[in-house]
VOGU-3710 file (C-alpha; in Angstrom, 3 decimals, decimal comma):
1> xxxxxxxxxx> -2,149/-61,514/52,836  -4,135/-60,364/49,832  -1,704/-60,157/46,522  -1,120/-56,855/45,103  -2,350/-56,496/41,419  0,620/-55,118/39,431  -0,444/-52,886/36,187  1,178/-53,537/33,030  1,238/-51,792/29,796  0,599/-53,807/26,590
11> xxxxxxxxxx> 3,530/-51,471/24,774  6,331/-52,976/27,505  5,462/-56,860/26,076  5,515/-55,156/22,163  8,375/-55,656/19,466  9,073/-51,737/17,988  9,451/-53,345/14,843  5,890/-55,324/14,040  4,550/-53,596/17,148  3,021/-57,107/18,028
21> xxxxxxxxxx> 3,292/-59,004/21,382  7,060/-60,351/21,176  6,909/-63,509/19,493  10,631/-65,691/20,338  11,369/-62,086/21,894  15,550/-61,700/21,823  17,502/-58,890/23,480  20,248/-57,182/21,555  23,725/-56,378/23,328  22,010/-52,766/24,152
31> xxxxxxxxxx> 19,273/-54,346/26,244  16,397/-53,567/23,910  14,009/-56,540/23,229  12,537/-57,431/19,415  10,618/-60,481/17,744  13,651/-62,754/16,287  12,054/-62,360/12,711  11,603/-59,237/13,410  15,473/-57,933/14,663  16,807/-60,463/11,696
41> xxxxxxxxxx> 14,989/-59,440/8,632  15,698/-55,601/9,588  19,730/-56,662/10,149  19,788/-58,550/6,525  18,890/-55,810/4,976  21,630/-54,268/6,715  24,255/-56,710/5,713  25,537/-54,850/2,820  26,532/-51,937/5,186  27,957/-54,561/6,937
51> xxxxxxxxxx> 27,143/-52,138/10,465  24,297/-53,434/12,144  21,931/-50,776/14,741  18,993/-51,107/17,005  16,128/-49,490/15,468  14,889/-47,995/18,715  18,941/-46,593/20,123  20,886/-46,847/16,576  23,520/-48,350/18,318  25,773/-50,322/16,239
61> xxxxxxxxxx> 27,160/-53,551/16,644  30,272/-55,326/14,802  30,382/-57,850/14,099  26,650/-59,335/13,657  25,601/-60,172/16,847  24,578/-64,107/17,236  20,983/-63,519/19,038  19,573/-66,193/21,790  16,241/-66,514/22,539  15,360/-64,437/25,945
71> xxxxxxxxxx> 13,861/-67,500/28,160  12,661/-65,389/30,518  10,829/-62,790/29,142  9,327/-65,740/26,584  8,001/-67,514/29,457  6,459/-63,879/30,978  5,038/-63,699/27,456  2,916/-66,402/27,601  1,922/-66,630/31,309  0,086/-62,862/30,919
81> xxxxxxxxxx> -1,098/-64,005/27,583  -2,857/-66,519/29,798  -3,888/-64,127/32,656  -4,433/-61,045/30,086  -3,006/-57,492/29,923  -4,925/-54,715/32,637  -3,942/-52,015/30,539  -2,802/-48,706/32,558  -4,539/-45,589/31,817  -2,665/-43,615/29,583
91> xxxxxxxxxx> -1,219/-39,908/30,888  -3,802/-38,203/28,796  -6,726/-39,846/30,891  -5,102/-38,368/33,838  -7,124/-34,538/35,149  -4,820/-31,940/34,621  -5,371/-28,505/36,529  -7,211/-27,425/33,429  -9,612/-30,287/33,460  -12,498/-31,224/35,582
101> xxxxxxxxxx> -11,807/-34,230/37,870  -13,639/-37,084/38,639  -15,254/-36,805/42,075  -14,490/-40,590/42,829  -11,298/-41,599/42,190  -9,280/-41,904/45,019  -5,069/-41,035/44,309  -4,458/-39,693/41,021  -7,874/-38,327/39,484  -8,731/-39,405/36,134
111> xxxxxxxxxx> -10,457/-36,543/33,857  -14,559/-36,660/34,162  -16,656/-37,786/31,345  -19,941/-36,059/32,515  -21,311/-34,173/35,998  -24,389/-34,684/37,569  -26,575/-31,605/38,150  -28,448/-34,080/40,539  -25,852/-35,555/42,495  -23,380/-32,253/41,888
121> xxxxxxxxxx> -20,792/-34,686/41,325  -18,317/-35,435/37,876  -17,787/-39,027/37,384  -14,875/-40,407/34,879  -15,708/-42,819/32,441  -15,529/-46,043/34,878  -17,429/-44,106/37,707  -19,890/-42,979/35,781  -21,569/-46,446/34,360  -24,097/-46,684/37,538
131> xxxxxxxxxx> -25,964/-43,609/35,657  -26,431/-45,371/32,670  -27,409/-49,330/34,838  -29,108/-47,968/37,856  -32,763/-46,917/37,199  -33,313/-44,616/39,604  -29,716/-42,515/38,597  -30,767/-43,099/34,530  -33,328/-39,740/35,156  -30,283/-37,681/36,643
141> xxxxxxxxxx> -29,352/-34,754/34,127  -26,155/-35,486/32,952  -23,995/-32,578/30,956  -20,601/-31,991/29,753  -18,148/-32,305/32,688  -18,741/-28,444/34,751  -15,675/-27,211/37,041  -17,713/-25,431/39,745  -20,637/-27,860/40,288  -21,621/-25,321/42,984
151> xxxxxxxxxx> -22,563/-21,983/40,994  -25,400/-23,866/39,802  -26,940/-24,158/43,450  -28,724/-21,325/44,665  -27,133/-20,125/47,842  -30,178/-19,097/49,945  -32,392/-22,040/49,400  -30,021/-24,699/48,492  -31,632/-25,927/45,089  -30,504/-26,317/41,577
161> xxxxxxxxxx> -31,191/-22,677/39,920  -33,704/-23,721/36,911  -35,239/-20,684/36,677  -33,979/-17,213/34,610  -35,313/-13,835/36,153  -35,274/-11,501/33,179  -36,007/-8,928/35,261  -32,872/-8,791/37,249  -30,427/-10,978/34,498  -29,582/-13,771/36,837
171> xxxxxxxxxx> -30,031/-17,613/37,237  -32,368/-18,644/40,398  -33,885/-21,748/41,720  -37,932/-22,419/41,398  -37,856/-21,535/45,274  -36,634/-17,973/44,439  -39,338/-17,273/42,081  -42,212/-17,453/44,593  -39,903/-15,350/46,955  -37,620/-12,373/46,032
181> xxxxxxxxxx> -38,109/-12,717/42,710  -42,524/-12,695/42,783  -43,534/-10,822/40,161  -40,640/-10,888/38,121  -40,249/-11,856/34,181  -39,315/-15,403/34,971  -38,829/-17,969/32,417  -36,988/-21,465/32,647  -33,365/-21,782/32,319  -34,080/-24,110/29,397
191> xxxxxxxxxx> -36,257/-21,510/27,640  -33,756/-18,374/28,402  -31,195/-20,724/26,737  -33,056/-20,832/23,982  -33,980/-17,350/23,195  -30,099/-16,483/23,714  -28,554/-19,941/21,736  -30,790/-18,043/18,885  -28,887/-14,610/19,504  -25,741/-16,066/19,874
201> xxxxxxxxxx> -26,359/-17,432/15,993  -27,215/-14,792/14,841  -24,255/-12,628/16,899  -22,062/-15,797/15,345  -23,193/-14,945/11,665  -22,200/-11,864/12,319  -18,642/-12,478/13,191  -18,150/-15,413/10,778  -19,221/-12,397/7,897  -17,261/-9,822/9,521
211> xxxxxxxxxx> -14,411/-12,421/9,832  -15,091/-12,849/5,984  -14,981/-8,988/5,520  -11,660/-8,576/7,290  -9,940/-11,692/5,436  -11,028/-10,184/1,943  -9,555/-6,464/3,481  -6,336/-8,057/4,755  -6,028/-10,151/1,130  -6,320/-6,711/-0,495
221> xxxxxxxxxx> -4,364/-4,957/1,301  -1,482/-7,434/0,599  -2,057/-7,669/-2,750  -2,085/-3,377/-2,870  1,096/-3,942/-1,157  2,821/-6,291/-2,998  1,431/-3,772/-5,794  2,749/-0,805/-4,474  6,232/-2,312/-4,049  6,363/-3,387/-7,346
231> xxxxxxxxxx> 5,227/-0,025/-8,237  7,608/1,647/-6,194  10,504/-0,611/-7,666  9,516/0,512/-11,075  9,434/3,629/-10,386  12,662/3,890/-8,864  14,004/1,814/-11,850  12,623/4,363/-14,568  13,635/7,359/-12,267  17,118/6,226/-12,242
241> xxxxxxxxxx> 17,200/5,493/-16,021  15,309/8,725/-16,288  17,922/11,173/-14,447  20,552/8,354/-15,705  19,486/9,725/-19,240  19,534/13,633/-18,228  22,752/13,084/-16,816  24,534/11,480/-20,020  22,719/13,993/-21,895  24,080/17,021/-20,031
251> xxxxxxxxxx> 27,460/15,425/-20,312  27,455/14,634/-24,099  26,521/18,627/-24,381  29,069/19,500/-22,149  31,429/17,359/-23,886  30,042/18,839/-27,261  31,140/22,630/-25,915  34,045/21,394/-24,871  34,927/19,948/-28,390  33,666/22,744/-30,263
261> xxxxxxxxxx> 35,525/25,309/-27,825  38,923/24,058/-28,105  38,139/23,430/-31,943  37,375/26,989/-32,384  40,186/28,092/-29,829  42,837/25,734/-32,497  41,304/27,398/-35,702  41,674/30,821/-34,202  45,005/30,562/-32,562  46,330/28,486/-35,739
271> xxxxxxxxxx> 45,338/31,671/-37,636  46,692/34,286/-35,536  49,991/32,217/-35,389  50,331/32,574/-39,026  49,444/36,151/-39,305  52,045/36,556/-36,472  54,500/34,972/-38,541  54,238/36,549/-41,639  54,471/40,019/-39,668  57,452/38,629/-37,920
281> xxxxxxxxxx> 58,548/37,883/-41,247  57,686/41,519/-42,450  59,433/42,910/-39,585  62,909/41,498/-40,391  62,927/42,499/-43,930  61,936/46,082/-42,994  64,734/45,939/-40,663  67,060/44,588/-43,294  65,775/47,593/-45,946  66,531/49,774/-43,307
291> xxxxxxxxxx> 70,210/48,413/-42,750  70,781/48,839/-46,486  68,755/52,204/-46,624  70,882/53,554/-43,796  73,947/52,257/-45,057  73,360/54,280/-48,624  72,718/57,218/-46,687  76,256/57,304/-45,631  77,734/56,772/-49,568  79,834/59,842/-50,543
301> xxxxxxxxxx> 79,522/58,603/-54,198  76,445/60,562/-55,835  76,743/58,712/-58,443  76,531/55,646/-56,638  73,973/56,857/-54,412  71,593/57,685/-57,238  72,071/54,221/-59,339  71,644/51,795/-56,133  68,556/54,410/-54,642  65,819/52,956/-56,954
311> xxxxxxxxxx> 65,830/49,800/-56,110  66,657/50,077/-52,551  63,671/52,321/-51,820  60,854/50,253/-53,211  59,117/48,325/-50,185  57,573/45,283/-50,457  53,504/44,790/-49,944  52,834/44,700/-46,274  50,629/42,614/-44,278  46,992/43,450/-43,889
321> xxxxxxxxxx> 46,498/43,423/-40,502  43,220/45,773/-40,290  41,350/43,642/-39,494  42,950/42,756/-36,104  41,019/43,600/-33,538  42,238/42,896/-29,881  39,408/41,918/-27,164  41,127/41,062/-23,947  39,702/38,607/-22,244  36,126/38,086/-24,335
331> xxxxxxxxxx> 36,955/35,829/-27,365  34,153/32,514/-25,265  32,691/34,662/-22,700  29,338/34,568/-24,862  29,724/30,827/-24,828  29,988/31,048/-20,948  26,932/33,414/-20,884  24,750/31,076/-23,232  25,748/27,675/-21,067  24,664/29,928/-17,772
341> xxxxxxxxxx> 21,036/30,568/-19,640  20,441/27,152/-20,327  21,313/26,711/-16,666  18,951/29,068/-15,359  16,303/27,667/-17,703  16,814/24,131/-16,749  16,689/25,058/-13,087  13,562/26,592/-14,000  11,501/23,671/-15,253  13,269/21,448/-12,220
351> xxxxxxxxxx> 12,102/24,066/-9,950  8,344/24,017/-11,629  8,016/20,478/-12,286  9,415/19,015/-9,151  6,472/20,584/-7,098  3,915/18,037/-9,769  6,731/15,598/-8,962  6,108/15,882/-5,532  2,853/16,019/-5,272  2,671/12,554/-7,210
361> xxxxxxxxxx> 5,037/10,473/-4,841  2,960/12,375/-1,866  -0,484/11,444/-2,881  -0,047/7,630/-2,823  -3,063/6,384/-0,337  -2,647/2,468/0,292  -6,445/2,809/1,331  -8,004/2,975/-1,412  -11,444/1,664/0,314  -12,255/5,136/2,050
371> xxxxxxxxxx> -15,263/5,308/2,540  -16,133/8,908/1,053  -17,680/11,619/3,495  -22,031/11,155/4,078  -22,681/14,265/5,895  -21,596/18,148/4,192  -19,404/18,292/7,897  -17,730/15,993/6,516  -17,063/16,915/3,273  -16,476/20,481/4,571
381> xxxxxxxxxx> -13,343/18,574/6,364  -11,791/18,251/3,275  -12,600/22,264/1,975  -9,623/23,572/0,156  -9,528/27,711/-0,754  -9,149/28,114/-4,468  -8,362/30,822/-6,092  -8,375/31,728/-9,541  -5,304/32,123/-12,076  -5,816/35,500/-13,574
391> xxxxxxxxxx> -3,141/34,289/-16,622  -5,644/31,142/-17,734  -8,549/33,835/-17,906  -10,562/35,065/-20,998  -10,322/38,355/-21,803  -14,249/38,773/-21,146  -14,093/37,541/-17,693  -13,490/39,951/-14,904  -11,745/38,684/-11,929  -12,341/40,145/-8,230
401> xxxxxxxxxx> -12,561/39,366/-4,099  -9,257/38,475/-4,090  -9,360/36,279/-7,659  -12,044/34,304/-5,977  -15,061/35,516/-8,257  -15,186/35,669/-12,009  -17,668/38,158/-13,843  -18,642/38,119/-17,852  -18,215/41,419/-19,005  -18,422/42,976/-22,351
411> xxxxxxxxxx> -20,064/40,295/-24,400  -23,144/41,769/-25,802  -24,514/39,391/-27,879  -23,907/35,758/-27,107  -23,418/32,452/-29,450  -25,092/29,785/-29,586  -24,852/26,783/-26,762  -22,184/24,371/-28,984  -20,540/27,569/-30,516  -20,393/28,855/-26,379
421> xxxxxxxxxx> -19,275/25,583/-24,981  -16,219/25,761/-27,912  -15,191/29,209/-27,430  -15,879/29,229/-23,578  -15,248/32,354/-21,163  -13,353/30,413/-19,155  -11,084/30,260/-16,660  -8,510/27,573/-14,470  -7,554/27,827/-10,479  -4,081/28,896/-9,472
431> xxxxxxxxxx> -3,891/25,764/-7,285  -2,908/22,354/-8,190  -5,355/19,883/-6,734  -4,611/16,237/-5,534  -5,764/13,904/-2,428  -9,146/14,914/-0,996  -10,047/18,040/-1,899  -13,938/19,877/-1,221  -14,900/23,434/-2,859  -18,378/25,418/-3,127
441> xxxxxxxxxx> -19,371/27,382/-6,537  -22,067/30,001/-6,337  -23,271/31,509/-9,739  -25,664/33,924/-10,830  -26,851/34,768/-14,307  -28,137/32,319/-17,587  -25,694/29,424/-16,971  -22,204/28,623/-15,593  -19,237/25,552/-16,059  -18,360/24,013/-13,111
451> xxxxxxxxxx> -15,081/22,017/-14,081  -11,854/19,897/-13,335  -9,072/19,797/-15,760  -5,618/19,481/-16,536  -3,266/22,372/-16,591  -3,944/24,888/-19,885  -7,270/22,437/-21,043  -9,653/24,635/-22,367  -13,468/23,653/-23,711  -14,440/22,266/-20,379
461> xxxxxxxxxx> -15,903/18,831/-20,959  -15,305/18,652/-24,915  -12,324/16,407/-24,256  -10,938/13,420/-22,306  -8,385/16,038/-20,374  -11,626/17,700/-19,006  -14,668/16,864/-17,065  -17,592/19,675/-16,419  -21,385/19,836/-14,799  -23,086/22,883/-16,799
471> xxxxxxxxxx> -25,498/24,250/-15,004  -28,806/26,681/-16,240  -31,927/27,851/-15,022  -33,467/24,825/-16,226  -31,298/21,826/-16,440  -27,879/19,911/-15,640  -25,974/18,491/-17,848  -22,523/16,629/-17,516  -19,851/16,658/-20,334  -16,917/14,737/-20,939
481> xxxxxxxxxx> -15,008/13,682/-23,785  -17,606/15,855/-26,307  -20,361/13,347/-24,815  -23,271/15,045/-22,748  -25,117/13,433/-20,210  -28,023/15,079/-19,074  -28,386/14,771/-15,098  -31,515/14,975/-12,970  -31,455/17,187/-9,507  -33,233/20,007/-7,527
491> xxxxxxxxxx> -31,842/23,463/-8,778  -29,622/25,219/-6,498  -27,246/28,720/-7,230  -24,779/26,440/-5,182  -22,891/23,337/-7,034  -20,527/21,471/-4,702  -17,192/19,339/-5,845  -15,598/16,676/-4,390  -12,309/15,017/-5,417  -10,709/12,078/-4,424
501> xxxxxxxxxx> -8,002/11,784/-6,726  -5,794/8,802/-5,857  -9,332/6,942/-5,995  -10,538/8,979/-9,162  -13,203/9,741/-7,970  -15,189/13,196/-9,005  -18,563/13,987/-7,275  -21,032/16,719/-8,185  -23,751/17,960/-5,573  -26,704/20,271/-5,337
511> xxxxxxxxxx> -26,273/22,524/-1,886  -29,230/24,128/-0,390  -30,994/22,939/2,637  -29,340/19,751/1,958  -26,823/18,024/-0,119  -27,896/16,073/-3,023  -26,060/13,840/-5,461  -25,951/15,381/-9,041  -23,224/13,010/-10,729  -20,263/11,512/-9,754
521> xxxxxxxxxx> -17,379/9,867/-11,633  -15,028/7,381/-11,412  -11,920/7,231/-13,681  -8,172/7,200/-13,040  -6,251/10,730/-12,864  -2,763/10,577/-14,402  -2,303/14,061/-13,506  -3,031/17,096/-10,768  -6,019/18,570/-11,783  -7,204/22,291/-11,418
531> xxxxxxxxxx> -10,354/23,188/-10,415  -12,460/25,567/-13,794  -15,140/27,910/-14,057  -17,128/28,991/-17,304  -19,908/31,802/-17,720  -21,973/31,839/-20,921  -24,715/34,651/-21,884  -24,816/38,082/-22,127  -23,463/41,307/-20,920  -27,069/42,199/-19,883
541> xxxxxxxxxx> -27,103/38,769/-17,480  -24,448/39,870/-15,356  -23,157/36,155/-15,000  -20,803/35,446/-12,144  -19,106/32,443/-10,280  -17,197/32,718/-7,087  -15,576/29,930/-5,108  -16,873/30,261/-1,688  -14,947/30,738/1,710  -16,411/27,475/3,514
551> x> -14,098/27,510/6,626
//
C-alpha cells in the first residue's frame, strides 16, 4: 500500500520569535512552541515586570515557568530536516472566481501563469514548464493568462481568429478572409493591434492631461474655497463690528438726548419753581396788606385812619412774570420732531445703500474660470436694458425713446479734444450694473464716449474710477486713468460692451457683420459700475447715442 505524502508548511516547524526552524524547541504552559534562547532571552527582559507572556497569546504566567525541552517535536525537527520541507502552496496561489484557472490541476485549481492560444489551454506555474522543455510546445504563443480561451476561436471554421476585418470591425480567422469576408479591408490581428495600441496612447495622453487639467481645477477650486470662507468669516467679523459700531453710536446719541433732555427739563423746572415761589411769596403778603388794609377801613378814628394810611397803602415791587408764557404740552416736542428726521434720513441711506449691499454679497461667483461668451448669441444671453439717468445728464444733452437715446443740442461751437474730454457732455445709466452684463451703443455724428464708471464719475476715462473707448470717424482710442491707448479695429456706428464684473473683466467690440475685438480689460471692480455715454462736436453734427433694444 503506497504511503501517502503528507504536506507540511515550513512556518508550523518556525520559532515566532527568530522565525528560524526551532532550535531545542520548548512549549510554554499555553501550548505554543519557541527556540529555548529564544522564549528565555525575551522572558529576562521581562523579569523586572516580574509577569512573564507568550509573545504570540500574551498570556501570562506566574511564577516563571521552568521550560523542558519538547523531545518530541525536537526529534520531528531533525528527521524532516533530513527528508526536507514540501512546502504547501500558499492561499494566494490558489484561483479565485476572479482569476483564470489552470486547466490541469486536478482538486483545488491553482491560478494560471500563461494560456496557450495553441493548445487553448492556461497552465499554472508547475504545468506550464513542458512549454518552455519540449521543442515542439517552445513555438506555441503563450500570453497573459485569458478567461474565455474560446472567443478567440472562430465559430464557423474552428481556427484561431488572426485576422482583423476593418470593414466590418470584428476579429476572424485566415479561413474567413477568403470566404465571407473576400474583399474586405483585412489586416492581421497583430497589425490592427498596432494601429489601435498607437490610438490608445495617444487617447491615454489625453486623459493623463485632462486628468492634469481637472486636478489643477479641483486644487483651485479648494483653494477659492478655503478663500471664500475666510472671506466670508471676515466679512461677517467686520459686519458685526460694523453694525456693532452703528449700534453703540445710536445709543451714545440717544443717551446724549436723554442727558441733555432731562438737563434742560431740571434747569427749566428749577426756574419755574423759584418764580413760583417768590409769587407764592407775593401772594401772602398781598393777602396780609389786605388784612391790615381792610382792617383800617373799619377804624372810626380819622385821625387814626389818616396817620396809619400812608404806610399801609404803599405795595411792595411785584414779580415780573411777563414773560411767562404757558405752552401746554410743547416745551421737547421739537426735540421729538428733530430725532424723527434723523430717523427718516437714516432709513433713507439704509434703504439706498442696502440695494449696493446686496448686490455685493449676491454677485460672489466661485467660478471664476468662465469661459466668456465666443459667439454675439451668446453674448446677447447676457443683454441687459439700460436706460439713462436723466439727473447725471449735461445740460446740452437731450434725452428721448424712453431715456434710451441721448442727443447734443445747443453747443454751437465746440472745444478742443482735451478741453472736450474734461468738460464732457456726458451722461451715467439709471441702472447699477454687476455679474454678466451685455449692451449695444449706436452713435451718429463726429465722435461719441462709450463708458463704465462709478456712480457720479464724470471725465470718462481721465481717472482710475472710469474706463472709456472714444470712438470717431477715424480712430479708437481707449482711456483710463488720463492714459490713452490708441486701439486698432474696423469702424462700425455700433460699439458693443461686455462686463464680467466679479472677474473684472471689461470687453469692447466692433458690431457689424461680425463681432470684432476692440479692447478688453482686466482689473478688479470694488464697486457696481454704471454703464456712460459722451457726445462731443457741434450743434450742426447732430451727435447722438442710444442704447439699443437687443432682445
Amino acid at each position: 500500500m503506497a504511503q501517502k505524502g503528507v504536506q507540511l508548511d515550513r512556518k508550523t516547524f518556525s520559532c515566532s520569535i527568530c522565525l528560524d526552524l526551532l532550535k531545542d524547541p520548548v512549549t510554554t504552559p499555553c501550548g505554543h512552541s519557541y527556540c529555548m534562547n529564544c522564549i528565555k532571552t525575551h522572558w529576562d527582559e521581562e523579569d523586572e515586570k516580574n509577569i512573564h507572556s507568550c509573545p504570540q497569546c500574551r498570556q501570562t504566567f506566574i511564577p516563571r515557568p521552568v521550560l523542558l525541552k519538547n523531545t518530541m517535536l525536537a526529534a520531528l525537527v531533525e528527521e524532516l530536516k533530513k527528508t526536507g520541507l514540501q512546502a504547501a502552496p500558499a492561499d494566494h496561489c490558489y484561483a479565485g472566481p476572479e482569476d483564470v484557472a489552470c486547466d490541469v490541476c486536478t482538486g483545488r485549481k491553482l491560478k494560471a501563469l500563461k494560456s496557450c492560444l495553441v493548445c487553448l489551454a492556461s497552465y499554472c506555474d508547475k504545468h506550464l514548464q513542458p512549454h518552455y522543455d519540449v521543442a515542439p510546445l517552445k513555438k506555441h504563443k503563450l500570453v497573459d493568462p485569458f478567461k474565455k480561451l474560446q472567443e478567440k476561436i472562430c465559430s464557423r471554421h474552428d481556427e484561431v481568429m488572426k485576422m482583423f476585418c476593418r470593414t466590418d470591425q470584428q476579429c476572424i480567422c485566415y479561413l474567413c478572409s477568403v470566404d465571407e469576408h473576400k474583399g474586405h479591408d483585412t489586416v492581421s490581428a497583430a497589425a490592427e493591434r498596432t494601429e489601435r495600441q498607437r490610438e490608445l496612447e495617444v487617447s491615454r495622453q489625453n486623459i493623463q492631461q485632462r486628468i492634469q487639467d481637472r486636478e489643477k481645477d479641483v486644487k483651485l477650486l479648494q483653494q477659492e474655497v478655503e478663500a471664500i470662507n475666510r472671506s466670508a468669516d471676515k466679512a461677517v467679523r467686520d459686519s458685526e463690528k460694523i453694525f456693532t459700531e452703528l449700534i453703540r453710536l445710536m445709543e451714545k446719541r440717544s443717551s446724549d438726548v436723554k442727558q441733555q433732555v432731562r438737563s434742560q427739563q431740571e434747569t427749566e423746572v428749577s426756574r419755574a419753581k423759584e418764580l413760583q415761589e417768590k409769587l407764592e411769596q407775593e401772594i401772602t403778603e398781598l393777602k396780609r396788606k389786605d388784612a391790615e388794609l381792610e382792617q383800617l377801613s373799619r377804624t372810626e378814628d380819622h385821625t387814626q385812619f389818616l396817620h396809619s394810611y400812608p404806610s399801609l397803602s404803599r405795595l411792595s415791587e411785584s414779580t415780573d412774570s411777563s414773560s411767562i408764557d404757558i405752552r401746554p404740552l410743547s416745551y421737547f416736542e421739537d426735540v421729538t420732531a428733530a430725532v424723527s428726521e434723523v430717523r427718516d434720513k437714516l432709513q433713507d441711506v439704509l434703504r439706498e445703500k442696502w440695494t449696493n449691499i446686496s448686490l455685493t454679497v449676491t454677485e460672489v461667483d466661485v467660478l471664476l474660470s468662465q469661459p466668456g461668451p465666443k459667439t454675439r448669441a451668446g453674448f446677447l444671453k447676457y443683454s441687459r436694458e439700460i436706460t439713462l439717468d436723466p439727473n447725471t445728464a449735461d445740460r446740452h444733452l437731450l434725452l428721448s425713446e424712453g431715456n434710451r437715446k441721448a442727443r447734443l443740442m445747443g453747443v454751437l461751437s465746440y472745444y478742443s479734444f482735451p478741453d472736450r474730454l474734461t468738460r464732457g457732455w456726458q451722461v451715467l445709466s439709471r441702472e447699477s450694473l454687476t455679474g454678466h452684463c451685455y449692451w449695444e451703443v449706436e452713435w451718429r455724428g463726429e465722435g461719441v464716449s462709450v463708458a463704465v464708471a462709478y456712480k457720479n464719475i464724470s471725465g470718462f476715462g481721465r481717472n482710475d474710477k472710469s474706463w472709456a473707448l472714444y470712438c470717431d470717424n477715424n480712430s479708437y482710442n481707449f482711456w483710463y486713468n488720463d492714459v490713452k491707448t490708441p486701439v486698432s479695429g474696423p469702424r462700425s456706428s455700433r460699439v458693443g460692451v461686455y462686463l464680467d464684473h466679479r472677474a473684472g473683466i471689461l470687453s469692447f467690440y466692433s458690431i457689424s457683420e461680425t463681432m470684432t475685438l476692440l479692447h478688453r480689460v482686466q482689473t478688479t471692480f470694488t464697486q457696481p459700475l454704471y454703464a456712460g455715454l459722451g457726445l462731443f462736436g457741434s450743434f450742426y453734427f447732430r451727435a447722438t447715442a442710444e442704447f439699443c433694444k437687443l432682445k
